[in-house]
N, C-alpha and C positions, 0 to 999 in steps of 0.2 A: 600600450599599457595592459591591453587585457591576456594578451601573448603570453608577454610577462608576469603578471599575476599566476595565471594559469600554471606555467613553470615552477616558478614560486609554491603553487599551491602542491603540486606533484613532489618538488622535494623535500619540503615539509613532513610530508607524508612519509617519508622514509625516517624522519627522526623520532628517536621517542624521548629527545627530550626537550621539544619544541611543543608548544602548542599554538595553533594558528589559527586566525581569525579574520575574512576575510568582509569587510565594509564595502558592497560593491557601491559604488558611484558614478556608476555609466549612466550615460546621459540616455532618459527615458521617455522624459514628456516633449523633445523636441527634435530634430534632425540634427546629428553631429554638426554638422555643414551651414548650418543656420548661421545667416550673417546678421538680420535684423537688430542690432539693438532693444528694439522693445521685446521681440520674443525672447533673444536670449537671457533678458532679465528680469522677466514675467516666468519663465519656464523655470531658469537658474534659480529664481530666490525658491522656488517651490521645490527643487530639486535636492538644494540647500538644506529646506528646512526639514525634510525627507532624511538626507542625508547626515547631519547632525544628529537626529534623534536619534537612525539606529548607532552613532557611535556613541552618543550618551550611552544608549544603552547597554552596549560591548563592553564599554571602558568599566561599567558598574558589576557588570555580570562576570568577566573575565579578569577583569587587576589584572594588565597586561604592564610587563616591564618597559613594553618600547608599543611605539604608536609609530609606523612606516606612512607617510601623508605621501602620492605619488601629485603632482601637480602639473598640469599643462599652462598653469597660470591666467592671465585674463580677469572674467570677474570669478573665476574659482579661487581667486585669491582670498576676496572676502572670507568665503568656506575656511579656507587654509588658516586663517587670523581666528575663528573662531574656534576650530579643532583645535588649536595648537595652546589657545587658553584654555580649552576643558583637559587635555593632555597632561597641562602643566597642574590642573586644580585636583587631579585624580591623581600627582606625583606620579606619572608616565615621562620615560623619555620621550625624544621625539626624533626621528630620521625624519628630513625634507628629502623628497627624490623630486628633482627639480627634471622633469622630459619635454623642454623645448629648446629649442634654440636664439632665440631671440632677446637674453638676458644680455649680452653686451651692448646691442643696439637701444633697450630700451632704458639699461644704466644709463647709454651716454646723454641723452637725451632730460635725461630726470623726470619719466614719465611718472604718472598716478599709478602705472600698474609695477612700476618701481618701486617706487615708495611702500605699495601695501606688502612688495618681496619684503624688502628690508626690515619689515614691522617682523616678517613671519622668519628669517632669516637669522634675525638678532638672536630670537627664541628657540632655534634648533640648538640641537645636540650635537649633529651630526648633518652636512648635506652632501647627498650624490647629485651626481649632473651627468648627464652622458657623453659632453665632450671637453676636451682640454680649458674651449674658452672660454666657458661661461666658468669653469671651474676657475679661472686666474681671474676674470673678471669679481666674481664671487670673494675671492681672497683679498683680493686688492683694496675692496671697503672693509671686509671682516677679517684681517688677519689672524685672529685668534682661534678662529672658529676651525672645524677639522671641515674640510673639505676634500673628497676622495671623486675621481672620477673612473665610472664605471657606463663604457656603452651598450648599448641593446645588445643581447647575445639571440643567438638560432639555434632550437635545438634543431642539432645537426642529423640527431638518429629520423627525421621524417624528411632529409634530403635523400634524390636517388642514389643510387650508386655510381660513381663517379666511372665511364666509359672512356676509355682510351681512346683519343681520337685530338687531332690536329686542328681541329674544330673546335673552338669554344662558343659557348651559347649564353647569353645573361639576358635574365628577365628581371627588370626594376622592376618595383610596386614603389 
């Protein structure tokens, strides 16, 4: 996400007739990685409520036409339910960018963190997802709703220059 934002933020910058505004909500008071339950939801509410204010206070200051929510989902969903009604109360649209994968296993299921999508889900405008299947899964309960799918892109200008050679080389992250 932050890759991406970052991208975002760069060609932004090239428009003049965009203005942009960026809510960051990286995770601060805790380690990404954090599995515990209780920290992540002692850390999250406080991250939350961190989080929340400064878009209260963007959304007052800037009357922005679209509110973009990027979501990894979990208990950031709560977050997401709460955005998405100040969103709607400040007459903002709202893009959901749904960046996991795990929405069709957790539809099938009928999990709690299903349910809180669906709350947040109903209330878009507009959802990105990054791949085909959560996007059919997505439609499949919201027909109505626009669902577009767009995957993670690389800016490619800070790859090397591609060497001729018989040899291919890949490094996952």
């Amino acid at each position: 996400i932050a890759q991406w934002t970052s991208m975002v933020r760069e060609l932004g910058a090239l428009r003049t007739d965009v203005r942009l505004s960026i809510v960051n909500t990286a995770v601060r008071f805790r380690s990404p990685q954090s599995q515990g339950r209780a920290v992540r939801l002692a850390a999250g509410s406080a991250e939350a409520t961190r989080d929340l204010t400064k878009l209260a206070v963007s959304l007052a200051r800037h009357r922005p036409h679209v509110l973009h929510i990027n979501t990894s989902g979990s208990f950031g969903l709560v977050r997401d339910c709460l955005a998405i009604t100040m969103a709607h109360l400040a007459g903002t649209g709202v893009v959901y960018h749904v960046r996991f994968g795990r929405v069709p296993e957790i539809a099938r299921v009928n999990s709690l963190e299903w349910r809180l999508m669906q709350r947040v889900l109903r209330r878009a405008d507009l959802v990105i997802s990054l791949e085909h299947t959560t996007s059919a899964t997505i439609r499949a309960v919201f027909p109505h709703l626009r669902v577009e799918t767009v995957p993670n892109f690389v800016d490619t200008r800070s790859l090397p220059a591609r060497q001729s050679s018989s040899m291919h080389t890949i490094v996952f992250v």
